[in-house]
Every structure is written in structure tokens, then in C-alpha cells.
Backbone as a chain_set.jsonl record, in Angstrom:
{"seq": "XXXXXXXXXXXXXXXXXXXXXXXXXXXXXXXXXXXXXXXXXXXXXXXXXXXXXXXXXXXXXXXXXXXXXXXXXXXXXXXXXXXXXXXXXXXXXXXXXXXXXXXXXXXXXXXXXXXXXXX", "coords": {"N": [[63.746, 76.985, -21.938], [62.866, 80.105, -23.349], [59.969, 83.165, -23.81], [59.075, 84.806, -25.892], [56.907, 87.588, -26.551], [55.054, 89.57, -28.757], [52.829, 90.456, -29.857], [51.566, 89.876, -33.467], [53.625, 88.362, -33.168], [55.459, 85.745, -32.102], [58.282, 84.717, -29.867], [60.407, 81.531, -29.731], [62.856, 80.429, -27.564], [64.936, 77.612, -27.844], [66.845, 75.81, -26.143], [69.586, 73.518, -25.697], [69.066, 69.475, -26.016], [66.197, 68.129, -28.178], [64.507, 65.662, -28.061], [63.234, 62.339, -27.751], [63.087, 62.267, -25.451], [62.732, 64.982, -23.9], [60.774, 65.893, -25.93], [58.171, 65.921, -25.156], [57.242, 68.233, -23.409], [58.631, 70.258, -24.646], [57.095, 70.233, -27.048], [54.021, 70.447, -25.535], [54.698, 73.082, -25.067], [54.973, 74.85, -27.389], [52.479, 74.894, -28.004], [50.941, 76.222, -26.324], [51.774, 78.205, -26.771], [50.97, 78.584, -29.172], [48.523, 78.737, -28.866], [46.53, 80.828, -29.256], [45.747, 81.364, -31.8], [46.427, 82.483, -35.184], [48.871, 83.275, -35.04], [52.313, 84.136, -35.445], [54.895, 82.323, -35.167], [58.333, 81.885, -34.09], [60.591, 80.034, -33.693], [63.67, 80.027, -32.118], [66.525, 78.47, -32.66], [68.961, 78.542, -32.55], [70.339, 77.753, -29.825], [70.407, 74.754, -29.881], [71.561, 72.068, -29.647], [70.955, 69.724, -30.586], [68.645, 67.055, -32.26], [66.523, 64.914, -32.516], [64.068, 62.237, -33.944], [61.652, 62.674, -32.658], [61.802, 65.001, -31.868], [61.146, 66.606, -34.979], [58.911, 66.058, -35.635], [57.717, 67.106, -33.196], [57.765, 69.806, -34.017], [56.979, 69.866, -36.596], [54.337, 69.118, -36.22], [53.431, 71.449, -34.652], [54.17, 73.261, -36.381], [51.994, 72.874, -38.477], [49.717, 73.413, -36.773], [49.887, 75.61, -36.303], [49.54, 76.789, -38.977], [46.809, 76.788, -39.29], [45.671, 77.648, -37.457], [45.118, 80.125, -38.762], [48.255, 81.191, -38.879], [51.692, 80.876, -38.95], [54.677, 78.895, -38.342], [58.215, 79.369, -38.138], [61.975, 78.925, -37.897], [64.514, 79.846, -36.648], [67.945, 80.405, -36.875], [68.919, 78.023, -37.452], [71.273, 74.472, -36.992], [73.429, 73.772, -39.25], [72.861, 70.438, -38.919], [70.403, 70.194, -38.78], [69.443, 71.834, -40.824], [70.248, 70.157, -42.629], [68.935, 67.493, -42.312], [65.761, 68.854, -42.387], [66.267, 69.378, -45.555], [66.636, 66.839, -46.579], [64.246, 65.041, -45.739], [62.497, 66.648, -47.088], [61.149, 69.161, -45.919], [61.548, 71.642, -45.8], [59.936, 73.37, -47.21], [57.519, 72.969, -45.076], [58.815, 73.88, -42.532], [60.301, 77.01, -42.567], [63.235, 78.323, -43.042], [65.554, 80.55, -40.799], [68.696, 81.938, -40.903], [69.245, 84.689, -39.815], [67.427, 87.026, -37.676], [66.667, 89.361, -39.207], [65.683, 88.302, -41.822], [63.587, 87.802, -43.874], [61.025, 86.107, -43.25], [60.769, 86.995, -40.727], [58.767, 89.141, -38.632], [59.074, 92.254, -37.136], [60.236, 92.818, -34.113], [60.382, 92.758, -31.244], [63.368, 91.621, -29.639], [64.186, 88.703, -27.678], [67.164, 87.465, -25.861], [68.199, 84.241, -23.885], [69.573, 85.4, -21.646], [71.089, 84.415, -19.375], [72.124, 82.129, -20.928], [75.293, 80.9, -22.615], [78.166, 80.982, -24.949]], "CA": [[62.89, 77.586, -22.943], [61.773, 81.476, -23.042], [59.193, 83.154, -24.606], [59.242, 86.548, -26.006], [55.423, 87.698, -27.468], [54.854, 90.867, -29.046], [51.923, 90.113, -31.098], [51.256, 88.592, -33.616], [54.856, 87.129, -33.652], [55.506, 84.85, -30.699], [59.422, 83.619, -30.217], [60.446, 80.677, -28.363], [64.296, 80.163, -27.776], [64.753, 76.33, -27.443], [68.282, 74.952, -26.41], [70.003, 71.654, -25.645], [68.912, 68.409, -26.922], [64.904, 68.052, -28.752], [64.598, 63.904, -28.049], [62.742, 61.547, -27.04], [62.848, 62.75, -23.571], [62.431, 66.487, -24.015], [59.841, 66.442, -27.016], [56.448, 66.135, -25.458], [56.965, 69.231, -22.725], [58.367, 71.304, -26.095], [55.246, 70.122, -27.684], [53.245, 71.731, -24.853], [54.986, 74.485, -24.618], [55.043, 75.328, -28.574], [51.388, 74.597, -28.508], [50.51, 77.105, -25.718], [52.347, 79.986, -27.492], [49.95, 79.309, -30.543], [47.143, 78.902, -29.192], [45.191, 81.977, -29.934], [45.216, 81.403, -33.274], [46.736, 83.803, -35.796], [50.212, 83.717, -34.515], [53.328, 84.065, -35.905], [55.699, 81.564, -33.778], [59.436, 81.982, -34.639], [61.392, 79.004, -32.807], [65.223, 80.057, -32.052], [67.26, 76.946, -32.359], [70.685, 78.975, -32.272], [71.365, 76.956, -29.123], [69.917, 73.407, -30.145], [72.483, 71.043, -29.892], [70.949, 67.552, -31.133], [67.622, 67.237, -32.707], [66.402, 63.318, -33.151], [63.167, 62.224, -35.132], [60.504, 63.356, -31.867], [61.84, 66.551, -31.97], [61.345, 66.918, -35.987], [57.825, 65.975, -34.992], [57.241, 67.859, -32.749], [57.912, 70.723, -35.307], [56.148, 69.741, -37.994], [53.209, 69.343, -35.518], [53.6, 72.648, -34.256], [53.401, 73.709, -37.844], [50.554, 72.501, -38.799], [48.424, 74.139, -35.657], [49.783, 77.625, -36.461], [48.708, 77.195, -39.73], [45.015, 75.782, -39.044], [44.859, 79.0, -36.947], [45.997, 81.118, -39.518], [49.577, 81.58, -38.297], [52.656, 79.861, -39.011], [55.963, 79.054, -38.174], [59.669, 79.482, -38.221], [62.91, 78.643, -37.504], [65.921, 80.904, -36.645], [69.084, 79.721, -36.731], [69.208, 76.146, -36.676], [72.332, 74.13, -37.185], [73.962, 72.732, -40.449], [72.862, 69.277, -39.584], [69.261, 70.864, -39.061], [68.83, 72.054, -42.247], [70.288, 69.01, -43.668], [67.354, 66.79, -42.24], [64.662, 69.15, -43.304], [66.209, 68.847, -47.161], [66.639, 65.278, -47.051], [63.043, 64.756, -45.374], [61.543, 67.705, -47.54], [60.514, 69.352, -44.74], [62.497, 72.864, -45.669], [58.459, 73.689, -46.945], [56.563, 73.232, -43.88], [59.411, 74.61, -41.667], [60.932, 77.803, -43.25], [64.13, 78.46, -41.386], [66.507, 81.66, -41.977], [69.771, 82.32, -40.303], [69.279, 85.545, -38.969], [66.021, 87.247, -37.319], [66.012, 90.348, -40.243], [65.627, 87.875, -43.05], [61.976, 88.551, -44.294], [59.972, 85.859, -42.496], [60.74, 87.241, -39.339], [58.18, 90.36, -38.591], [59.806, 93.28, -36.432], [59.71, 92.766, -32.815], [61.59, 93.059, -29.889], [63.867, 89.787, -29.389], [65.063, 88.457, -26.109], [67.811, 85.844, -25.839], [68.24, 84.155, -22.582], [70.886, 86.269, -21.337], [72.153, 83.382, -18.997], [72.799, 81.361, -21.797], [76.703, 81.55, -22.796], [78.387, 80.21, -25.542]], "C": [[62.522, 78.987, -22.487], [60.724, 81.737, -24.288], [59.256, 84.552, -24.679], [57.85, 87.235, -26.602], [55.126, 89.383, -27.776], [54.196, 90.709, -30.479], [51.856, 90.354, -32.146], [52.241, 87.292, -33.46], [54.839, 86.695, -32.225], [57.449, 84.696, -31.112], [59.852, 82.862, -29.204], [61.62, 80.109, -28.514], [63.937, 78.834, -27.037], [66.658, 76.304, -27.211], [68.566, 73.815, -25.549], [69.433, 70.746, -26.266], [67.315, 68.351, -27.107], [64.907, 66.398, -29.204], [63.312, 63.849, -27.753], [62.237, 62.212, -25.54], [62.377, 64.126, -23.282], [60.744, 66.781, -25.431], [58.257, 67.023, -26.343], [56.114, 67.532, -23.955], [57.522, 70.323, -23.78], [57.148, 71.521, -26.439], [54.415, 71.308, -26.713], [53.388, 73.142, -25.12], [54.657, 75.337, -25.951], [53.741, 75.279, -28.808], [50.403, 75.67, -27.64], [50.576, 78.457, -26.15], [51.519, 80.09, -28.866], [48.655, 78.874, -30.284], [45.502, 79.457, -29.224], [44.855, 82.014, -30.832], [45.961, 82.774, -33.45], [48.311, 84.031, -35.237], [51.535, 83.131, -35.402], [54.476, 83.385, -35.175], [57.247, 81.142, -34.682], [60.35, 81.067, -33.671], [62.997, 79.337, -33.119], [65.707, 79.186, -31.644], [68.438, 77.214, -32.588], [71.088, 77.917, -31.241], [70.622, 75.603, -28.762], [71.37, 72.696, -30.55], [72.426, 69.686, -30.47], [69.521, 67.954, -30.92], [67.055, 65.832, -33.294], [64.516, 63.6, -33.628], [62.06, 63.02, -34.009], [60.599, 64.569, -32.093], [61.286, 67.073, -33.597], [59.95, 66.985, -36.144], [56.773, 66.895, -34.728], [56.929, 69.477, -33.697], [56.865, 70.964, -35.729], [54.299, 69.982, -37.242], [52.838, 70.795, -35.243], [53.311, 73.644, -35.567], [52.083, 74.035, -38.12], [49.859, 73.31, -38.312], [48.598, 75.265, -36.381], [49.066, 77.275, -37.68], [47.299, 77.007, -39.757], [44.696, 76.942, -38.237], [45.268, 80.363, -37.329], [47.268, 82.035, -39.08], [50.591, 81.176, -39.24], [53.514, 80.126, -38.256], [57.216, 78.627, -38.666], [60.37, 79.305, -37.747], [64.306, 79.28, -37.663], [66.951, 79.835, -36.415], [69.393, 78.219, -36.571], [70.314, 76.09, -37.3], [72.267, 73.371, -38.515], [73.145, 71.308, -40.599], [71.276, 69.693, -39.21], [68.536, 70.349, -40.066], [69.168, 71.05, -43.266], [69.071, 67.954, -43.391], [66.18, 67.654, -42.544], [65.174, 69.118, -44.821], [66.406, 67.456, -47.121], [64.902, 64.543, -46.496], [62.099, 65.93, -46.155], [60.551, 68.354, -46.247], [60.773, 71.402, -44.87], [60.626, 73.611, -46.234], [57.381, 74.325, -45.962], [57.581, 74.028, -42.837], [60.395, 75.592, -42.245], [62.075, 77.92, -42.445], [65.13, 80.027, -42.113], [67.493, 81.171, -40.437], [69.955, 83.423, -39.249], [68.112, 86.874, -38.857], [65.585, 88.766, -38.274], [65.426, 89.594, -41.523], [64.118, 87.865, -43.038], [61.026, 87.391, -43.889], [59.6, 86.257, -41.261], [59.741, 88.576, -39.527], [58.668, 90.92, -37.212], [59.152, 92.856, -35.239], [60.988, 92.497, -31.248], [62.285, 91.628, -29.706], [64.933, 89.617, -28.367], [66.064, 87.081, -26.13], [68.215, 85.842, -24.084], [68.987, 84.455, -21.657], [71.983, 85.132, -20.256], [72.543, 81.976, -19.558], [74.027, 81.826, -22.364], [77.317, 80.566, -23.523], [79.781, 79.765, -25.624]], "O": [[61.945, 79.145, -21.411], [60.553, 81.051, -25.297], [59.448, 85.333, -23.747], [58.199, 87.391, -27.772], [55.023, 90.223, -26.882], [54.635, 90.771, -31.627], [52.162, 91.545, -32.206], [52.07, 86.074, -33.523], [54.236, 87.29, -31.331], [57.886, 84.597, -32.258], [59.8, 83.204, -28.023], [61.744, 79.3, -29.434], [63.139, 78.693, -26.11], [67.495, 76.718, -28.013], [67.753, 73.296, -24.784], [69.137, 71.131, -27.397], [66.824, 68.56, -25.997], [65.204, 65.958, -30.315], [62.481, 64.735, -27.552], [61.197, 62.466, -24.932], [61.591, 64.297, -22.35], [59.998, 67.752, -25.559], [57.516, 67.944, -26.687], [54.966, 67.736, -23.559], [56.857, 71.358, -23.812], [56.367, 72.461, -26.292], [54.217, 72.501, -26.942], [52.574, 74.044, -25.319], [54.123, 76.434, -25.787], [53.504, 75.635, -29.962], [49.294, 75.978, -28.078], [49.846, 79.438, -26.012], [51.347, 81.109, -29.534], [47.795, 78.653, -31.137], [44.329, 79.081, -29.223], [43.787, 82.555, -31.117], [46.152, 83.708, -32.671], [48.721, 85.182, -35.089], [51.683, 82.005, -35.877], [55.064, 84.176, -34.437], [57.319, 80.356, -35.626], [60.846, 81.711, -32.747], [63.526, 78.985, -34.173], [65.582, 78.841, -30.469], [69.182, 76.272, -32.861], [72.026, 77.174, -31.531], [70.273, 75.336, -27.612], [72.035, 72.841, -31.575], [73.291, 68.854, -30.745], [69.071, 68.704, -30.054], [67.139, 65.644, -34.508], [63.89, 64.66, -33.649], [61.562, 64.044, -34.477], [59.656, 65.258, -32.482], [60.892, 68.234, -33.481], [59.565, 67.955, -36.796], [55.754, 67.318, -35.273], [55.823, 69.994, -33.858], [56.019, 71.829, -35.5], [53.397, 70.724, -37.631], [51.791, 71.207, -35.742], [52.458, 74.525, -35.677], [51.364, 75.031, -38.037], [49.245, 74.075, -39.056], [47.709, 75.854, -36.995], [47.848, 77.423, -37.574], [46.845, 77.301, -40.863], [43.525, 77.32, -38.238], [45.61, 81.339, -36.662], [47.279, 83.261, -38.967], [50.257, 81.149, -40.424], [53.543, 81.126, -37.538], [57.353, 77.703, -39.468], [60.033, 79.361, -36.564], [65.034, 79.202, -38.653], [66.82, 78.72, -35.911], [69.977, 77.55, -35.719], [70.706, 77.004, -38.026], [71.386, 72.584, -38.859], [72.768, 70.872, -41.687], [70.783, 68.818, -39.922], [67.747, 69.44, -40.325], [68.675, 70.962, -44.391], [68.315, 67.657, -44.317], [65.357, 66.962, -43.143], [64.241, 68.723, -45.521], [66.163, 67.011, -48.243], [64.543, 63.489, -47.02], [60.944, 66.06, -45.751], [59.456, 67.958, -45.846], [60.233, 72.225, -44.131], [60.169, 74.425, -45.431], [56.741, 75.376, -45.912], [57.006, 74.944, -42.251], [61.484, 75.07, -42.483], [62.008, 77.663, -41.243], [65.317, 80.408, -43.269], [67.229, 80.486, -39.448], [70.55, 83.306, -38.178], [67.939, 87.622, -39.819], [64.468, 89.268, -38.156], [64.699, 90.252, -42.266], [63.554, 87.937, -41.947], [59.894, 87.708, -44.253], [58.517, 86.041, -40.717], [59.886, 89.144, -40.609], [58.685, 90.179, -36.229], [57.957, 92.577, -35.139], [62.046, 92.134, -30.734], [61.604, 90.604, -29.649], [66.049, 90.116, -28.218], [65.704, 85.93, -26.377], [68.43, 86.773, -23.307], [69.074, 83.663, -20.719], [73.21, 85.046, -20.318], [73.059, 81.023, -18.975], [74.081, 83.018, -22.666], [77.246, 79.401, -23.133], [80.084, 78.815, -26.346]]}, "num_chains": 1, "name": "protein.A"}
């Protein structure tokens, strides 16, 4: 996980698998980056490989807070089968997602990818 912050937006590149096993130190981590309140928290799931129900969860949770501290969040790049479980769970709502970090939820800000990640 990194974290890139250049206030108000927050972004937090996630990759490999969002389970069972991985959800509840995400959780933390997605819950530390919002919690000043007022933050914009843009989750890069370009290199998310497998995403089971904790992880979807965790999310939605993560949601929620930002908004309760007048924030929200987003989701860059996730994968095909992604965005097919937020439309089949109506979820595409609470978790906006775009493709690529100009599309108009994103607000301008410097963006770091984990440079020793390699695809």
C-alpha cells in the first residue's frame, strides 16, 4: 500500500488480493488516510488482482466515513470484474470509480505509483 496526500485529495494505491485475510489492515489503513475529516480519498486499484466480499466491505465502509466527514471516495482503475460486482450489488453509487485519474472526480494533484511495482 502507498499513500500519496496533497490535500484535500488523499490517494492510496492498493495491489494484490483485498480478502478475508488482507481486509481488516486495508480497513485501518483507509481509515487513517480519512481521518481528518473533509478528505477526498481516491483508492488506485489498477493493481488489484482479486477482490472477495471483505474487501467490498471494506470499501463501502470506507465510504461511508469520508462522507460523515464531509469527504468522499473513489476508485481508479479497478478491473472489469470490479465494476461488474459494484453493478450487480448497486454499489457503482456509493463507490464512483473512473478509469483514468483526469476523469472529473479526481481533483488535480500530484500522483505517485509505486515505482517498484511492475507489470
Amino acid at each position: 500500500m502507498t499513500v500519496v496526500s496533497d490535500p484535500p485529495s488523499v490517494t492510496v494505491v492498493l495491489d494484490g488480493e483485498i480478502d478475508i485475510a488482507t481486509a481488516p489492515a486495508i480497513r485501518r489503513f483507509l481509515m487513517a488516510a480519512i481521518s481528518g475529516g473533509n478528505v477526498h480519498l481516491v483508492v488506485d486499484m489498477s493493481g488489484v488482482t482479486f477482490i472477495g466480499a471483505a474487501g467490498i466491505g471494506v470499501l463501502v465502509a470506507a465510504a461511508k466515513r469520508a462522507r460523515h466527514g464531509g469527504g468522499s471516495l473513489s476508485l481508479l482503475a479497478p478491473s472489469p470484474q470490479v465494476l461488474l460486482l459494484l453493478d450487480v450489488f448497486h454499489l457503482d453509487a456509493i463507490l464512483p470509480a473512473a478509469q483514468h485519474s483526469l476523469d472529473p472526480f479526481v481533483a488535480p494533484r500530484k500522483y505517485l505509483r509505486d515505482s517498484a511495482r511492475s507489470r
